[in-house]
N, C-alpha and C positions, 0 to 999 in steps of 0.2 A: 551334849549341847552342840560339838562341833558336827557330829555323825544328823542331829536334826537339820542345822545349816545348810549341811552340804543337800539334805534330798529336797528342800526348799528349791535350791539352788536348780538342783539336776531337772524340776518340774516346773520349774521356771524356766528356763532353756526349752525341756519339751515341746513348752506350748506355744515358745516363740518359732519352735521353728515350724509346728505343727499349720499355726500362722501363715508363715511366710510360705509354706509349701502348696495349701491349701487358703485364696483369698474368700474373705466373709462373701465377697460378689463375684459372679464367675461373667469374664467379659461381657458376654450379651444381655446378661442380669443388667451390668453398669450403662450399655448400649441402650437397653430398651428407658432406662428412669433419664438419661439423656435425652430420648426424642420426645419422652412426654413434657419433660421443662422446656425442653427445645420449644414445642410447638405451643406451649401453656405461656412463655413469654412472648414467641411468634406474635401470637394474637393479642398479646395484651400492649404490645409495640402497634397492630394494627386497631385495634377497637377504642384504645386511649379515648382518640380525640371524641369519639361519639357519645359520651357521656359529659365529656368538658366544655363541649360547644352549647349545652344548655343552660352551663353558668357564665360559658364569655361570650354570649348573644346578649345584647341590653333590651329584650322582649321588642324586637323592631315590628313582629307582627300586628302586638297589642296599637303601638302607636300608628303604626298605619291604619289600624281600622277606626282610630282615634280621631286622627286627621280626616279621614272619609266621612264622617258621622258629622264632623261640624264643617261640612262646605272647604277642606283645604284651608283655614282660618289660624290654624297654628303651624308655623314653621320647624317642620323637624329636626331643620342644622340647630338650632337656640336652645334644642331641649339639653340639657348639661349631663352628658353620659360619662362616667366614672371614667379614667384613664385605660383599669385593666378589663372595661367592657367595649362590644366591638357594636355597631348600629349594622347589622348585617341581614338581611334578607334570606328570605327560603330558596331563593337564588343562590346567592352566596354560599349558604351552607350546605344543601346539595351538591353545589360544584365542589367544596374543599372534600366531603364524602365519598366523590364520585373518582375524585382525580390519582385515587388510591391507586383504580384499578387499570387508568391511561402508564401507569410505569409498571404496575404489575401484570398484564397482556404482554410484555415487552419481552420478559425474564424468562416466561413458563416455557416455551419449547426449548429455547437455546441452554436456559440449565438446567433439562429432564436427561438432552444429549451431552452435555460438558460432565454431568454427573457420573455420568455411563464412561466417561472417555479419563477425564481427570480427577473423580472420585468425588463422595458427596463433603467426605471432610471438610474440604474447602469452598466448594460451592454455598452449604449451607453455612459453615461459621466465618465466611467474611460478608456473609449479605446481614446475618446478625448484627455481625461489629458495626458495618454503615450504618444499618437503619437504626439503631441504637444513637450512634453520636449523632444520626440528623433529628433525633427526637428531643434529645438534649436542645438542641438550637431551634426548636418551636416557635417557647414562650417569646423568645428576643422577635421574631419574624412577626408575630402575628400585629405588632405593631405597625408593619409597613403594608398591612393590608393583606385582605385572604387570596391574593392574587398569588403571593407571597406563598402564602398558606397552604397555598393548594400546592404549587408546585414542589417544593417543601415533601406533603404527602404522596406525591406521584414520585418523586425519588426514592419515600420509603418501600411505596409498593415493588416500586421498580428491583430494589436491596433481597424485598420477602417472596418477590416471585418467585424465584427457583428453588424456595426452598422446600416447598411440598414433592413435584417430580425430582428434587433428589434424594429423597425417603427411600421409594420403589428398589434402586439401584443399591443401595445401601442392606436391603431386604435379601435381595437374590444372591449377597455375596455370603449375607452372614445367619440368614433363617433362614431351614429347611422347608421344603414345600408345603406341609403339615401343619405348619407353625405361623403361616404367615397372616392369618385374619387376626390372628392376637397379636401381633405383632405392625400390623397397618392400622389397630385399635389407638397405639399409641401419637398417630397426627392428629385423633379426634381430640387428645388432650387439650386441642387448641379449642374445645369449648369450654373444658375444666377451666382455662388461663382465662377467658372470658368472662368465666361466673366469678370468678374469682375478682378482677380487677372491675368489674360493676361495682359492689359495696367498695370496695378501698378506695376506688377513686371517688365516691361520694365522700365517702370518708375526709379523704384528704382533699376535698372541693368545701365541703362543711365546713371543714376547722383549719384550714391551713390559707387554700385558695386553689383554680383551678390549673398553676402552674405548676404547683407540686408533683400534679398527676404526670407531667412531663420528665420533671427529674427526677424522681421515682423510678418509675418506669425503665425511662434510658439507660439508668445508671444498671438496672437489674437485669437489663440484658446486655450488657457488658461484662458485669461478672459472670454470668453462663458462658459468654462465648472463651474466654479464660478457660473454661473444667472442659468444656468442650472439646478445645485443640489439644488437651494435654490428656485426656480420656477414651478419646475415640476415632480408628482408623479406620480406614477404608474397609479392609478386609482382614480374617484370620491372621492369615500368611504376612501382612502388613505391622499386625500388633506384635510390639515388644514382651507385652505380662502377661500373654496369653498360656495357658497350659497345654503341653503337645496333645492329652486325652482332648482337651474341648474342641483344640483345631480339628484333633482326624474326627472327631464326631459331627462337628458342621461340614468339612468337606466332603465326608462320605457319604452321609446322605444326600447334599445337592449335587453331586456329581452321579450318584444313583438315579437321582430322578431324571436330570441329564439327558442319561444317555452315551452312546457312544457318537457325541455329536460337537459340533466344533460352533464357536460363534460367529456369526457372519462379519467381515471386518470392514462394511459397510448398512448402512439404513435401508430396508427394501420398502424406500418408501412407496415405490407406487402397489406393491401388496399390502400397506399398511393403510393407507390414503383410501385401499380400495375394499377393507375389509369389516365388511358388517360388525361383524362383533368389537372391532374397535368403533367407530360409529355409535354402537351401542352405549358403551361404557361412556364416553364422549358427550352422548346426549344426556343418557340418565344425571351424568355427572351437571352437566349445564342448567338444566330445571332442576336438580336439589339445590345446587349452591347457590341457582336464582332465592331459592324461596328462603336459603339460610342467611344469604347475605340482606334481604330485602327485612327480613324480622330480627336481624342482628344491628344494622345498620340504624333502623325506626323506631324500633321500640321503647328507648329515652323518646324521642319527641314524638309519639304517637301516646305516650304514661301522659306526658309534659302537655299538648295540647289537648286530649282528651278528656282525660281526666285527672288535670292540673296537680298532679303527686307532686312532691318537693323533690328535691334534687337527691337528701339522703335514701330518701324511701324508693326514688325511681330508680338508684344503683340495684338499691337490695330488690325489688322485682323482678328488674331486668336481670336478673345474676340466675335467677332459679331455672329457666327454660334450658340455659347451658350445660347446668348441675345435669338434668333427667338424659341431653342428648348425649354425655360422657360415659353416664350408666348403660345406656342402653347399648352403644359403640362394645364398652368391655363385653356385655353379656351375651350382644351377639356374635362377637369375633369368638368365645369360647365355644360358643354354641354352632357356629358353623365349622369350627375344626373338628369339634368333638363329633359331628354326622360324618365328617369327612374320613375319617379314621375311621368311624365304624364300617364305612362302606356301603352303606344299607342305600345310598341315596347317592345321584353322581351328581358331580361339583357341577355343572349345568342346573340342575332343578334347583339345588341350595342356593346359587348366587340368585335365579329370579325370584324364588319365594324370598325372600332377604330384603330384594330389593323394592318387589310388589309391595311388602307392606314398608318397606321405610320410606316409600315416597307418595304410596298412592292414600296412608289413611291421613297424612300431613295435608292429604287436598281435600279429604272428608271434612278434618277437623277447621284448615280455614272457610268450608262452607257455613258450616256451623255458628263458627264465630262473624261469618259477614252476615246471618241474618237474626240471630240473637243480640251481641253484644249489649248482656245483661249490665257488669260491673266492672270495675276493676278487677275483683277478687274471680269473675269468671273468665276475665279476657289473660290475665298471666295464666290460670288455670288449663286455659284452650293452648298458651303460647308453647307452655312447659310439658302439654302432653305432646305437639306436634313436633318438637324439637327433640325429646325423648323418643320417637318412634323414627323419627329420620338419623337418631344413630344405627339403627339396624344395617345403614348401607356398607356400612364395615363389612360385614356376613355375606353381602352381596355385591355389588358394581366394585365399589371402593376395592376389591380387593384383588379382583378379575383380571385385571394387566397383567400379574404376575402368573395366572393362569395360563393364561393364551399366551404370552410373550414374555418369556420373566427377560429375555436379554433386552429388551427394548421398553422393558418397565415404565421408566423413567420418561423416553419420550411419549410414549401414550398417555404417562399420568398429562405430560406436559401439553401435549396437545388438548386435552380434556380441562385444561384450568385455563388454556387460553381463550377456549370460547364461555366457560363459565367465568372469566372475570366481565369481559364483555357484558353478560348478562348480572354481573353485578356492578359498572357503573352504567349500564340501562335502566337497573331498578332504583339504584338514588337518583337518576334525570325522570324515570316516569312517578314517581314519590313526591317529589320536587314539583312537577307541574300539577298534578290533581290536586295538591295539596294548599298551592302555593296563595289561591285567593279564600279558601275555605277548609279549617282544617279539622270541621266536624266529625262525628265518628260515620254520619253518610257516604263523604267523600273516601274514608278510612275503609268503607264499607268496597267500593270497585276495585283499590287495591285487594282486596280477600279474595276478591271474587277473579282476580287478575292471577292469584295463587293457586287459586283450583284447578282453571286452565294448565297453565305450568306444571304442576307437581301430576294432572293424569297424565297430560301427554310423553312425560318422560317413565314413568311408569308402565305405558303402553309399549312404548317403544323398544323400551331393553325389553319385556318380556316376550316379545314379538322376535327380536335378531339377535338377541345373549347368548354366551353361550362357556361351557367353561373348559371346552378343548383346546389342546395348547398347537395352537398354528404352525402350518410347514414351513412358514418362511422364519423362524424364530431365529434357527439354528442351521446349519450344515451338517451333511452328514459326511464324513471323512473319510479320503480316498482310501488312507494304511487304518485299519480295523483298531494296528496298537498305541496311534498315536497317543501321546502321553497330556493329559489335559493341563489344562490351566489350575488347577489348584492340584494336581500330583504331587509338587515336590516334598509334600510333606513326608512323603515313604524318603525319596532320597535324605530329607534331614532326620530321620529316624537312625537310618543306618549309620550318617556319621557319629552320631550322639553314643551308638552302641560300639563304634571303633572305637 
């Protein structure tokens, strides 16, 4: 009995240490399911309010056209609107929409470069913590008016801007060059958190009300940014629970692709400002996110006035278009590594075929939908294929900075979300006017057709100037042939470990 005991015992110890020496997740494992929550609450911090503002508008349209029908005969102030509803206009709610992207224009270049300089750690997990606790403080504001409202969400944007170009930076320190489309897969999770917070906040607008969707939300990206800071640094050479195997494995391959070349310890911005294939990336990026923000931003009130869905049913619609662009994000980012490895095809023709079709059949399919729009059940049908094929841009543009530039990643992502946030509060101010006296599926019909536009021109354009060679002004090449790089010292802590 004692002789069974003790090898109980002895096998027990084994596996604890087997355990401790060996974690179930190996850092970038824990890295990569971080940027996906990361960016799966990112979005559900930014998308909230566009499903809640369909249950805290008190139908101000209806009663305007109410009021227009009998000659101005009934006065709108006397109509008795519920306390937690708001009498707000297509004015009004366009501007709270739009003022997202007046604080998030603000953030993208300054933290593409802060990321690059002071790491994304903190870039991204203290623009989390803020927009978090100004989300919390919504419901109390929206009382004093969307004036309120607005600025409120232009603070958030302002919190979320830097947290996509500081991805990029985060990439070139801890994914090898081979790796990195499945690995820039993971900021697309911000349509996974999308789909996902459509039904719940219907959910929790059904049965609860539409301020729950507030403290929900907030509180649940407060606890990420928590696992966040205490899960994931900057860099290998940074992390405490790192295994010495995982480090020399990521440093040696990024320093293989490298080079024997040094980082430049300033921006060359004017070869940057002046290079096509940045341009490229820039543009393509501008017209997809036009067309994602414009169909992510509408499509509650384009369900809601078109074809007057309820509010639970319009979560769950609007949720499925996000599900198909996450899918296609993973399967392209595998798929364009897996060519890239093979060799058979150079990283130039993979990024434009990737990106031709992620953006150019998204202007097919809103043609389509501007001159059919059969049904409901054909119009999410059109939304969910278009948004499924504009993940592919993972495999292409989306992944491209780290081609041409990995040291300057960051700022080019950041330059490229500065002018697509633009074009996304230009698309809630032109949504907003076409819509604003008529919000028939007609009118519904020149925004499609406004998409078409959009989505070939950026199509055209990166396949025209793309390109997926890595630029001379990236790097330096070093005077002494043996200087010792930035991530070397791992040999020197090798050796001490063996003294």
């Amino acid at each position: 009995m004692a002789s069974s005991s003790n090898n109980k015992k002895t096998s027990i110890r084994r596996l604890t240490a087997s355990l401790c020496q060996k974690p179930l997740l190996s850092c970038r494992q824990t890295l990569s399911i971080m940027v996906i929550t990361g960016f799966m609450f990112n979005y559900m911090l930014r998308v909230n309010i566009t499903i809640a503002l369909v249950d805290m508008v008190y139908n101000s349209s209806a009663i305007n056209n109410n009021t227009t029908q009998i000659n101005s005969t009934i006065d709108t102030q006397n109509i008795t609107i519920p306390s937690n509803k708001f009498n707000w206009d297509k004015y009004a709610t366009g501007h709270i929409i739009g003022s997202f992207f007046w604080g998030y224009i603000l953030t993208e270049l300054p933290g593409g470069r802060l990321s690059e300089i002071i790491g994304a750690r903190k870039v991204f997990g203290i623009g989390m913590v803020l927009a978090s606790i100004i989300t919390l403080l919504m419901p109390i504001s929206c009382q004093a008016g969307y004036v309120l409202v607005s600025v409120l969400r232009a603070l958030v944007g302002f919190c979320l801007g830097a947290t996509f170009p500081a991805t990029p930076p985060l990439a070139a320190r801890w994914i090898p060059p081979l790796e990195r489309s499945k690995f820039m897969s993971n900021l697309l999770a911000s349509a996974l958190g999308a789909a996902i917070t459509m039904p719940v906040c219907g959910y929790l607008i059904a049965n609860i009300g539409w301020e729950s969707v507030f403290y929900v939300t907030g509180t649940v990206g407060l606890l990420w940014s928590i696992c966040w800071f205490v899960l994931v640094y900057d860099s290998p050479a940074q992390h405490p629970r790192i295994s010495i195997e995982e480090r020399q494995e990521i440093e040696s391959k990024i320093n293989e692709s490298l080079g024997n070349t040094t980082k430049p310890k300033n921006v060359p911005w004017r070869q940057l400002f002046t290079s096509l294939p940045v341009w490229s990336i820039v543009v393509a990026h501008t017209c997809s996110v036009f067309g994602y923000f414009t169909l992510v931003n509408q499509m509650p009130t384009f369900m809601n006035d078109v074809y007057n869905v309820s509010i639970k049913k319009n979560g769950f619609f609007s949720s499925f278009p996000y599900f198909g662009k996450y899918a296609m994000a993973v399967i392209s980012s595998w798929f364009a590594d897996y060519l890239r490895q093979k060799g058979r095809y150079s990283t130039t023709a993979i990024r434009k075929a990737f990106t031709l079709f992620a953006i150019f059949v998204p202007g097919i399919l809103m043609g389509i939908q501007a001159i059919w729009h059969i049904n409901v059940s054909f119009s999410v049908a059109i939304f969910t294929l278009t948004l499924f094929a504009n993940g592919g841009v993972v495999g292409g543009y989306f992944s491209n900075g780290l081609d041409i530039a990995p040291n300057f990643s960051g700022t080019i992502m950041g330059i490229a979300n500065t002018f697509s946030s633009l074009g996304g509060w230009l698309s809630a101010a032109v949504v907003a006017i076409i819509t604003k006296h008529d919000n028939s599926i007609e009118q519904w019909s020149y925004i499609f057709w406004m998409l078409v536009a959009v989505y070939t021109f950026g199509a055209a354009f990166y396949t025209i100037f793309g390109t997926g060679e890595l630029q001379n002004w990236n790097s330096n090449k070093p005077t002494n042939p043996n200087k010792i790089t930035e991530m070397q010292p791992l040999n020197k802590t090798k050796e001490n470990i063996v003294a």
